[in-house]
N, CA, C and O atoms as CSV, one atom per row, in Angstrom:
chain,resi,resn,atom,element,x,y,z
A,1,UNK,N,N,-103.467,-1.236,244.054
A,1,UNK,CA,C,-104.903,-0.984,243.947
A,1,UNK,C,C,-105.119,0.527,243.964
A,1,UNK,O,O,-104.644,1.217,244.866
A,2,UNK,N,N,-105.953,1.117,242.805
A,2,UNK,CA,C,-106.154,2.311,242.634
A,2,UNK,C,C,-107.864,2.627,244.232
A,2,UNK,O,O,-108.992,2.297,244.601
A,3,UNK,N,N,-106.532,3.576,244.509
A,3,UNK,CA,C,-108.179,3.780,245.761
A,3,UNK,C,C,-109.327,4.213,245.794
A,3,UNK,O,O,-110.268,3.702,246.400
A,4,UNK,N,N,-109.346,5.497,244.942
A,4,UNK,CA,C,-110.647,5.793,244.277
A,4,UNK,C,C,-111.429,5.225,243.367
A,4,UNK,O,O,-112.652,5.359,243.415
A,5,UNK,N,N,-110.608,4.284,242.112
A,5,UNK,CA,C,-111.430,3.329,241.033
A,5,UNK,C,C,-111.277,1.998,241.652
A,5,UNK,O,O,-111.330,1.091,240.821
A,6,UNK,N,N,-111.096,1.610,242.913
A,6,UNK,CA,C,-110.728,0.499,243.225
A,6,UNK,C,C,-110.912,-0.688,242.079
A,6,UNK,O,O,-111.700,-1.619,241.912
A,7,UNK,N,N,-109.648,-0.099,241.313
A,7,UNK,CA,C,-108.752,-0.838,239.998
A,7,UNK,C,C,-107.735,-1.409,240.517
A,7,UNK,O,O,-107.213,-0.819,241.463
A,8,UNK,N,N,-107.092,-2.831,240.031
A,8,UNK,CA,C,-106.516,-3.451,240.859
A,8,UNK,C,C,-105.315,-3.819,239.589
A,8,UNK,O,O,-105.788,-4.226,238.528
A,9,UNK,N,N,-103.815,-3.682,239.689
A,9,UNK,CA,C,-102.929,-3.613,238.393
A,9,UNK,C,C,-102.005,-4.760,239.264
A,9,UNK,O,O,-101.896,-4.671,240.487
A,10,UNK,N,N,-101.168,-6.164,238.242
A,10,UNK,CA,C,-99.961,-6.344,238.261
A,10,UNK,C,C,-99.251,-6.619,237.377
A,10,UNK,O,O,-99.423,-6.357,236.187
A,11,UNK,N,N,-98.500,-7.100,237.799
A,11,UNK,CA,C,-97.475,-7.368,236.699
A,11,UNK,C,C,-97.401,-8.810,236.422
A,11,UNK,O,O,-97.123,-9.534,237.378
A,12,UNK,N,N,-97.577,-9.274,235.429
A,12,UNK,CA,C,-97.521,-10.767,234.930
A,12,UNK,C,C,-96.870,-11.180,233.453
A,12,UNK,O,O,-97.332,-11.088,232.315
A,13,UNK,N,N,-95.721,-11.625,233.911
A,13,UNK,CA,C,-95.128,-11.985,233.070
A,13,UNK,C,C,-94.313,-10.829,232.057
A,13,UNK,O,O,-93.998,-11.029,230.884
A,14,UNK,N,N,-94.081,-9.638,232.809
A,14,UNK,CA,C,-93.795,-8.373,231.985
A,14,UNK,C,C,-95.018,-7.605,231.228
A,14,UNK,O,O,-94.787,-6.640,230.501
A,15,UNK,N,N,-96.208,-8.052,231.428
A,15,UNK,CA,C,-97.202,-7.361,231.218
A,15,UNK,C,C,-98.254,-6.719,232.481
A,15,UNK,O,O,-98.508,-7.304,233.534
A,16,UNK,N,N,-98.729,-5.490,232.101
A,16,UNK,CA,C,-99.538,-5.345,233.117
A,16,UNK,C,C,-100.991,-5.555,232.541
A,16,UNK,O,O,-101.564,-5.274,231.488
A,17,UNK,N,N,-101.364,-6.276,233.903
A,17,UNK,CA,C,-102.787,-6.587,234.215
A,17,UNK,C,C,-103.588,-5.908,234.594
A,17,UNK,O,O,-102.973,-5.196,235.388
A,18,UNK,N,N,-105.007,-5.467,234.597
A,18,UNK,CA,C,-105.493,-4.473,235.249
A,18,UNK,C,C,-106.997,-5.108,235.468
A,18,UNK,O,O,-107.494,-5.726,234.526
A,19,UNK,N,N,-107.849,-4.936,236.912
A,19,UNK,CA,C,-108.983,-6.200,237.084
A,19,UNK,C,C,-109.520,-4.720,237.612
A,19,UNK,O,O,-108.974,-3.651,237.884
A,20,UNK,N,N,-110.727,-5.168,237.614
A,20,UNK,CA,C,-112.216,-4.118,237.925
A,20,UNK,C,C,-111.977,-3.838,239.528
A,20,UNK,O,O,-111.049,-3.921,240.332
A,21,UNK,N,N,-112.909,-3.582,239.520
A,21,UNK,CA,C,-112.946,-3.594,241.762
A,21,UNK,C,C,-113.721,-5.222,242.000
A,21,UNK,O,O,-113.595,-5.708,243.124
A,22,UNK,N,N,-114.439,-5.956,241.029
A,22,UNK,CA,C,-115.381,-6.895,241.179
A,22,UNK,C,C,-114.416,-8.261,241.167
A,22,UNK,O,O,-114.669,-9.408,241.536
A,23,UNK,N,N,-113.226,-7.682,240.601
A,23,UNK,CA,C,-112.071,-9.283,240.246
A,23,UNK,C,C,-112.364,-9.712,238.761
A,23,UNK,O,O,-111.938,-10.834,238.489
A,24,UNK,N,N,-112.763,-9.297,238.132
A,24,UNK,CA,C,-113.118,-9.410,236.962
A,24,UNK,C,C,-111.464,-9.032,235.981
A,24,UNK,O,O,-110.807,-8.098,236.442
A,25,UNK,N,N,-111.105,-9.486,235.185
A,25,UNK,CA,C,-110.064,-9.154,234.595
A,25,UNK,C,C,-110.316,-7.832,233.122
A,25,UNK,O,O,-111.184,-8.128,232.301
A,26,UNK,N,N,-109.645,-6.674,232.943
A,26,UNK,CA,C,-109.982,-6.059,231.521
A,26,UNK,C,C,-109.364,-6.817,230.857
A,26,UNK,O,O,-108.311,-7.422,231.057
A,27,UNK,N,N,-110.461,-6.752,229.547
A,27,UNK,CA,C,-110.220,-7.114,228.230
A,27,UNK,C,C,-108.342,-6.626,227.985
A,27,UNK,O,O,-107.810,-5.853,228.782
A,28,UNK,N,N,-107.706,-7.118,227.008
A,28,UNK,CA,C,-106.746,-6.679,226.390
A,28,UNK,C,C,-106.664,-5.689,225.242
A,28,UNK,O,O,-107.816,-5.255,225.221
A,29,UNK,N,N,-106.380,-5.424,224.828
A,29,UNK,CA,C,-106.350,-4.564,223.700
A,29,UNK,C,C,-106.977,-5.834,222.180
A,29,UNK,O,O,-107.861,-5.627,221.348
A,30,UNK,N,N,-106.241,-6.842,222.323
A,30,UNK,CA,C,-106.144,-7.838,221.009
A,30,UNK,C,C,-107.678,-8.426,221.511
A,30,UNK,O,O,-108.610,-8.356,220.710
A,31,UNK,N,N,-107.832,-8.842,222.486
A,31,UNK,CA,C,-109.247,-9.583,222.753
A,31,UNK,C,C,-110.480,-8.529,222.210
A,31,UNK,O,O,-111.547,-8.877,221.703
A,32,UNK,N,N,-109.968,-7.021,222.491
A,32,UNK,CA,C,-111.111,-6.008,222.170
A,32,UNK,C,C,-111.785,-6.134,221.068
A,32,UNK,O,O,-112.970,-6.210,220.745
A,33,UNK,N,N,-110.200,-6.144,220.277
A,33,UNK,CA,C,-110.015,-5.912,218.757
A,33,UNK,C,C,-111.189,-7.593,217.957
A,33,UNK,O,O,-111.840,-7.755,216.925
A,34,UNK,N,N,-110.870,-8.455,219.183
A,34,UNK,CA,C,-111.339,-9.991,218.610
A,34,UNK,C,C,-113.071,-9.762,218.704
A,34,UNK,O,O,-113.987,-10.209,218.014
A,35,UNK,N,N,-113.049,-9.102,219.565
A,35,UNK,CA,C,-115.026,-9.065,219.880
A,35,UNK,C,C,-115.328,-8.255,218.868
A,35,UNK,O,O,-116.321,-8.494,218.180
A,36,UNK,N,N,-114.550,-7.214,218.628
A,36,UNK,CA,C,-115.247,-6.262,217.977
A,36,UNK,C,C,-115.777,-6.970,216.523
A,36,UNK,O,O,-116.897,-7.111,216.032
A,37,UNK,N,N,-114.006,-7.452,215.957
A,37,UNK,CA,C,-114.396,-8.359,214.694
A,37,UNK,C,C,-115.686,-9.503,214.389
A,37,UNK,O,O,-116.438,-9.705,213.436
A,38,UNK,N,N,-115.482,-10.157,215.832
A,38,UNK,CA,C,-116.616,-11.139,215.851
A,38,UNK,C,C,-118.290,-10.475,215.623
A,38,UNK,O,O,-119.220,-10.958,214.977
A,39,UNK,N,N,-118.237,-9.439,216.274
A,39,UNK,CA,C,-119.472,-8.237,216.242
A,39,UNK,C,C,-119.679,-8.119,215.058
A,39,UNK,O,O,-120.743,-8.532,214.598
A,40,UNK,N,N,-118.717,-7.521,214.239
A,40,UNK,CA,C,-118.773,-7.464,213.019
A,40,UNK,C,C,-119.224,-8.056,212.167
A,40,UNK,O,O,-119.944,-7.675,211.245
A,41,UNK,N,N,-118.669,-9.455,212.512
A,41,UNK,CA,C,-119.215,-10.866,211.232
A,41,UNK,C,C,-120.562,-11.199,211.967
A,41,UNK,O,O,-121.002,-12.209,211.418
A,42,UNK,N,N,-121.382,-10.809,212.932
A,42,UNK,CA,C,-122.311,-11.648,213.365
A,42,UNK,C,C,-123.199,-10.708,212.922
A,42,UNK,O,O,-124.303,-11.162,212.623
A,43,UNK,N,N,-122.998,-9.203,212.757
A,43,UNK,CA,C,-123.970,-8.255,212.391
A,43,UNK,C,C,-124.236,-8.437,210.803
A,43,UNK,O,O,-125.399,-8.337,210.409
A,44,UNK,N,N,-122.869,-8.784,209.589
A,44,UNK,CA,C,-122.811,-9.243,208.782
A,44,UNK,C,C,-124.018,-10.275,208.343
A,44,UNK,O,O,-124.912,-10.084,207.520
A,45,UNK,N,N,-123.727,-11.553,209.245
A,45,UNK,CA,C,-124.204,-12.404,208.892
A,45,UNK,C,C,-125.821,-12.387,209.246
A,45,UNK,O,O,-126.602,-13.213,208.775
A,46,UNK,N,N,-126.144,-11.492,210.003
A,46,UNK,CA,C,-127.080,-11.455,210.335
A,46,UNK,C,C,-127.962,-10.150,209.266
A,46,UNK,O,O,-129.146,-9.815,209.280
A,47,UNK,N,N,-127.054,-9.762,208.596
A,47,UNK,CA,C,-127.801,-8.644,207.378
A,47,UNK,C,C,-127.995,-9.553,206.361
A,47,UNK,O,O,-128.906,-9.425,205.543
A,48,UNK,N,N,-127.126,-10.554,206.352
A,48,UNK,CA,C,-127.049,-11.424,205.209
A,48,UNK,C,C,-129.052,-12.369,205.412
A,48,UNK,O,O,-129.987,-12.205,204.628
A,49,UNK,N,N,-129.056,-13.091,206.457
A,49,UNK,CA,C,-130.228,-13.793,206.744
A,49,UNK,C,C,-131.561,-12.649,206.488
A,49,UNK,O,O,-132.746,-12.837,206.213
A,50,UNK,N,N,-130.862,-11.568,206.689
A,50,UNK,CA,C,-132.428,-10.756,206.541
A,50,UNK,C,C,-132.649,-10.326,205.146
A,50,UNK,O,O,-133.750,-10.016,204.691
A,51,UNK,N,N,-131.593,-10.327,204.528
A,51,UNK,CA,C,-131.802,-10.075,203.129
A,51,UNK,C,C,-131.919,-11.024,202.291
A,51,UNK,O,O,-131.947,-10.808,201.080
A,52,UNK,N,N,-132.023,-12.465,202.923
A,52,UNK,CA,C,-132.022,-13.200,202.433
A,52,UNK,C,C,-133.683,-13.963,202.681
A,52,UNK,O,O,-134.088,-14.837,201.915
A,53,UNK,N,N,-134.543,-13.432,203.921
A,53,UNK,CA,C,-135.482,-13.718,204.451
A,53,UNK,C,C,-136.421,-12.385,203.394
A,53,UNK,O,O,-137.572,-12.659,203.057
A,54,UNK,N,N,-135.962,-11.372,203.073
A,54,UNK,CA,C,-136.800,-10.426,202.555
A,54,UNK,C,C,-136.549,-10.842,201.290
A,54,UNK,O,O,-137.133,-10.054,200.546
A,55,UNK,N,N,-135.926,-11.755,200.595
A,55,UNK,CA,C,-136.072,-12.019,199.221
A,55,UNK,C,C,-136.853,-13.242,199.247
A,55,UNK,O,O,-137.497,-13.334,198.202
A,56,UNK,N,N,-137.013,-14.053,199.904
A,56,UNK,CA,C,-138.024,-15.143,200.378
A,56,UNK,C,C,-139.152,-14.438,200.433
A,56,UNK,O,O,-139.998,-14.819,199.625
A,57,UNK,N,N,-139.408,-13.678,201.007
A,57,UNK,CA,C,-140.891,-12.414,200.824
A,57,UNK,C,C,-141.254,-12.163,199.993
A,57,UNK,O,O,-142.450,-11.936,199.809
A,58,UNK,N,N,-140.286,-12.093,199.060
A,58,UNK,CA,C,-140.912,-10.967,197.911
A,58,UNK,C,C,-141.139,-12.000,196.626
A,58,UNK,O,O,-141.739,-11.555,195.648
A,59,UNK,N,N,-140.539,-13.746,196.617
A,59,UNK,CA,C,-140.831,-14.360,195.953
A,59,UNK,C,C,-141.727,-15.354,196.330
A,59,UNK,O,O,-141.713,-16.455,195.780
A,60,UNK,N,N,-142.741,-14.979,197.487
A,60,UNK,CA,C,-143.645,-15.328,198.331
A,60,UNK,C,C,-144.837,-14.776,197.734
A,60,UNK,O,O,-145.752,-15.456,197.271
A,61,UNK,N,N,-144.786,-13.378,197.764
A,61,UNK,CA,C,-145.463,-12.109,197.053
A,61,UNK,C,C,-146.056,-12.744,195.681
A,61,UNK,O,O,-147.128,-13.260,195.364
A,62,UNK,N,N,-144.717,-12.424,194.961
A,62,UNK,CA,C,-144.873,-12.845,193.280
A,62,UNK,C,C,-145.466,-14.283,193.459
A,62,UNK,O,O,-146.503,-13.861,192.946
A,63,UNK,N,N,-145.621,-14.976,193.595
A,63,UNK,CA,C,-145.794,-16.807,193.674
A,63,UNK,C,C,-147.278,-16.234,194.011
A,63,UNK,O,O,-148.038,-16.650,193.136
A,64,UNK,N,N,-147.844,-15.577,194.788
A,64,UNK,CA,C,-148.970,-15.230,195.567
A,64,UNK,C,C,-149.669,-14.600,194.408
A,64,UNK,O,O,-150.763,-15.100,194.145
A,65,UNK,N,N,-149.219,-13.478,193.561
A,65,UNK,CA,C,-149.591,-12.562,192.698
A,65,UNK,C,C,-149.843,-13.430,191.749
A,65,UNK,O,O,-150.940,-13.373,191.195
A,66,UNK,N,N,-149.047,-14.251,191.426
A,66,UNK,CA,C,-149.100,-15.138,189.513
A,66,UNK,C,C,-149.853,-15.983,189.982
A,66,UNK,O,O,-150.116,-16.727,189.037
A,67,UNK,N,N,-150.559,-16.460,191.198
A,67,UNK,CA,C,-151.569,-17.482,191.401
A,67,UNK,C,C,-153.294,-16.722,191.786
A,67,UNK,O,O,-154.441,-17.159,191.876
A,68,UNK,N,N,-152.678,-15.507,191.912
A,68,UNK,CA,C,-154.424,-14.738,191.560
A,68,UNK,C,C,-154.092,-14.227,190.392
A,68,UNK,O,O,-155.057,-13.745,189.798
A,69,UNK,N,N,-153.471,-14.182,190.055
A,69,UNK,CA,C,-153.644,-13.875,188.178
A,69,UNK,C,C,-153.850,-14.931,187.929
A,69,UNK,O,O,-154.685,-14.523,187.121
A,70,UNK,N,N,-153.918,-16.108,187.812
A,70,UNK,CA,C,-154.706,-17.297,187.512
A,70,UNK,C,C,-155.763,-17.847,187.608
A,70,UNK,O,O,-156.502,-18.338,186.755
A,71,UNK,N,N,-155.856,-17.740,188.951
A,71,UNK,CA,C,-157.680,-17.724,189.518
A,71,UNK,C,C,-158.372,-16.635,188.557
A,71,UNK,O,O,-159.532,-16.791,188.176
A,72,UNK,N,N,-157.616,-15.552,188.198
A,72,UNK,CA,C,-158.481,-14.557,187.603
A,72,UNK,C,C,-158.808,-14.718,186.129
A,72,UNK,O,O,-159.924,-14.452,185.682
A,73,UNK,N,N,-157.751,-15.182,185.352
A,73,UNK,CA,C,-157.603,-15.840,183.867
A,73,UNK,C,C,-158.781,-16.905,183.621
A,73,UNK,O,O,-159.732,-16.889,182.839
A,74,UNK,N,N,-158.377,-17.797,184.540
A,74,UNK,CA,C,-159.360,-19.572,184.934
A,74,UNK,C,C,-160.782,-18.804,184.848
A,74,UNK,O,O,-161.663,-19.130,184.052
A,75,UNK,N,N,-160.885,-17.781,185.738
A,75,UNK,CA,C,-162.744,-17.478,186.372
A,75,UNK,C,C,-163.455,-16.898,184.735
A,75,UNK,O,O,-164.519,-17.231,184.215
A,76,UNK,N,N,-162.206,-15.763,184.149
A,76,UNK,CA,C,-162.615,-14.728,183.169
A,76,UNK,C,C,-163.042,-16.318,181.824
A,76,UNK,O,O,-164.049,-16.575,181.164
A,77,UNK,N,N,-161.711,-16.999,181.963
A,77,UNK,CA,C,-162.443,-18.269,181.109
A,77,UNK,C,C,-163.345,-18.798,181.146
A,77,UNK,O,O,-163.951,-19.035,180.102
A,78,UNK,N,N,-163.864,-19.248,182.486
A,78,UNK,CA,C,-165.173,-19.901,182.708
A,78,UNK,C,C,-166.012,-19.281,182.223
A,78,UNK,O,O,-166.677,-19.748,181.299
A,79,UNK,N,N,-166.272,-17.717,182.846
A,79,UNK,CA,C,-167.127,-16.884,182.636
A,79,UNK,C,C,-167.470,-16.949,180.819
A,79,UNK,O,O,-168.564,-17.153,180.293
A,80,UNK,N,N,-166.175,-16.707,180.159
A,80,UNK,CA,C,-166.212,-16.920,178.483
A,80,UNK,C,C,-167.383,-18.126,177.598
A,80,UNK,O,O,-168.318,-18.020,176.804
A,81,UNK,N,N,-166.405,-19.632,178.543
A,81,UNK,CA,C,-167.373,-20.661,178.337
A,81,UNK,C,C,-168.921,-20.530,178.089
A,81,UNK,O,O,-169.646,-20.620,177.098
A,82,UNK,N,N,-169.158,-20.203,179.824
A,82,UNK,CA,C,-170.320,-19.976,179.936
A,82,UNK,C,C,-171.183,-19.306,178.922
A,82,UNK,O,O,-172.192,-19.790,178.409
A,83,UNK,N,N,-170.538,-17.847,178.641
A,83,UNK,CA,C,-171.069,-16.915,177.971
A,83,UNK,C,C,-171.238,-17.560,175.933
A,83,UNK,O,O,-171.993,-17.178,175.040
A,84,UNK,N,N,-170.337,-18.431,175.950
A,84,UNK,CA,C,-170.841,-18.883,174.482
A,84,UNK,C,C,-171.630,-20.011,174.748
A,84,UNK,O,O,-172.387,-20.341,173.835
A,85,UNK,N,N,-171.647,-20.942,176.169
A,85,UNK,CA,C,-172.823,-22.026,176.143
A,85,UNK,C,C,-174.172,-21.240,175.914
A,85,UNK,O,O,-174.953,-21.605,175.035
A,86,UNK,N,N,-174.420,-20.192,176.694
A,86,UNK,CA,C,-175.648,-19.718,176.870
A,86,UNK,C,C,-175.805,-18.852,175.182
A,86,UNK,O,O,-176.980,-18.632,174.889
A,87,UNK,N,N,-175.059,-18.514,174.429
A,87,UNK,CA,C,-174.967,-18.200,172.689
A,87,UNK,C,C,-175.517,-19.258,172.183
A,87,UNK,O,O,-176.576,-19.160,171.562
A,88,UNK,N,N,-174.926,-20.385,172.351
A,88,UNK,CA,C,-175.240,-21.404,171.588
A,88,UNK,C,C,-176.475,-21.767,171.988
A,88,UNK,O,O,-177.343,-21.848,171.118
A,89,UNK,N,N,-176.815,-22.060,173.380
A,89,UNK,CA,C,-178.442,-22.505,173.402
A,89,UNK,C,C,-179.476,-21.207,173.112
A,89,UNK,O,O,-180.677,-21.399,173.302
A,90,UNK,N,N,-179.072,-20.055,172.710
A,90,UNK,CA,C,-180.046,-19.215,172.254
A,90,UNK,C,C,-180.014,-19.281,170.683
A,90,UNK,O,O,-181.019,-19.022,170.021
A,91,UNK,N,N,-178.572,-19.712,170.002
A,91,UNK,CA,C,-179.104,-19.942,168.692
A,91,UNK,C,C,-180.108,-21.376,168.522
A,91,UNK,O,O,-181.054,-21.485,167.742
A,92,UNK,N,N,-179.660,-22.305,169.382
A,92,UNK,CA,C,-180.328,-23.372,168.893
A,92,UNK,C,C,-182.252,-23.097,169.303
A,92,UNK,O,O,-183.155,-23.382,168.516
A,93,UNK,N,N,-182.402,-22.648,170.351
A,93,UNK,CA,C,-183.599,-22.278,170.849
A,93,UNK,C,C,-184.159,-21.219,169.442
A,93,UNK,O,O,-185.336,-21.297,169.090
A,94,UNK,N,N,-183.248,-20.325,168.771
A,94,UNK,CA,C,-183.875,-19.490,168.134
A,94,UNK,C,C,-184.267,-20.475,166.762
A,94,UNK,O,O,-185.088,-20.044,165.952
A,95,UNK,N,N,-183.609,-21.852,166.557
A,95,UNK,CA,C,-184.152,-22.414,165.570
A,95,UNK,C,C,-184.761,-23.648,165.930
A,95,UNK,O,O,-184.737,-24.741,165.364
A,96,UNK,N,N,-185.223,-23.330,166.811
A,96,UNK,CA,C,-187.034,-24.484,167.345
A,96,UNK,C,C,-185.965,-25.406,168.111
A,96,UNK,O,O,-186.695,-26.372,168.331
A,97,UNK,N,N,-185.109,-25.644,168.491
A,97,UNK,CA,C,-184.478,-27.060,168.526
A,97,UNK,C,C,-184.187,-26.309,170.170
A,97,UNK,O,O,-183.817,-25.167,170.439
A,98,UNK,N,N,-184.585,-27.675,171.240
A,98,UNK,CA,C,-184.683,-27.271,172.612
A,98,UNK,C,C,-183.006,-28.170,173.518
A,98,UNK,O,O,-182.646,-29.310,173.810
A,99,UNK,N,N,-182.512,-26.850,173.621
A,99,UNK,CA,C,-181.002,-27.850,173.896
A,99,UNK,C,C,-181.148,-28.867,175.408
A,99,UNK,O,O,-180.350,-29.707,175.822
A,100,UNK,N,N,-182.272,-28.488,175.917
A,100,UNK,CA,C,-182.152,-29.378,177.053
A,100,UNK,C,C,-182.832,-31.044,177.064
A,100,UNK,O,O,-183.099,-31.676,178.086
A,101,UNK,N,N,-182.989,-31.451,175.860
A,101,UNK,CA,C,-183.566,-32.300,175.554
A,101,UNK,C,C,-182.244,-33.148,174.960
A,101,UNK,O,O,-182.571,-34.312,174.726
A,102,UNK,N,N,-180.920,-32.884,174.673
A,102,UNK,CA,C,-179.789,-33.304,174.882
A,102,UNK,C,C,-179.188,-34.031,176.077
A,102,UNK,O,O,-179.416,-33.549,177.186
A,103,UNK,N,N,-178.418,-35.178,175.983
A,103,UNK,CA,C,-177.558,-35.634,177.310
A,103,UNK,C,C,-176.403,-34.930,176.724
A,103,UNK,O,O,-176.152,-35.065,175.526
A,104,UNK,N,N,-175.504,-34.000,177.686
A,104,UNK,CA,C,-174.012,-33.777,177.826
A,104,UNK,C,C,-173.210,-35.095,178.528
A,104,UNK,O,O,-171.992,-35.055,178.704
């Protein structure tokens, strides 16, 4: 037992061991190497979901955009309609003939 880091070392199996002051065992060198990798693929996979969540966004967006460009097409049409119904009952009005005296 180290007295000042109360670090605690043996020998097991021709390897040395080395435990905290708490009894806790250190990592190995290969276990380090294993977290780190695992770190790696989880940060990976986790760039992967966000880039995969921000392309879900952005075809959220567009889907959002091409459906008020529609509402806007649909309204500018109506508006069109309208604008030749009210043509047509001013030509017919301009030749005596009263369009509301019609059933649609």
């Amino acid at each position: 037992v180290s007295p000042r880091l109360g670090i605690r070392f043996e020998l097991v199996a021709s390897q040395l061991v080395l435990y905290y002051p708490n009894g806790e065992r250190f990592a190995t060198y290969l276990e380090i190497i294993e977290l780190k990798d695992l770190a790696q693929q989880q940060a990976e996979q986790e760039r992967q979901r966000a880039e995969q969540a921000e392309e879900a966004l952005e075809q959220a967006e567009e889907a959002l955009e091409l459906e008020r460009l529609e509402k806007q097409q649909a309204s500018q049409r109506a508006e069109q309609a309208e604008a030749s119904l009210q043509a047509l009952r001013s030509q017919l009005k301009a030749k005596g003939i009263d369009p509301e005296q019609f059933e649609l």
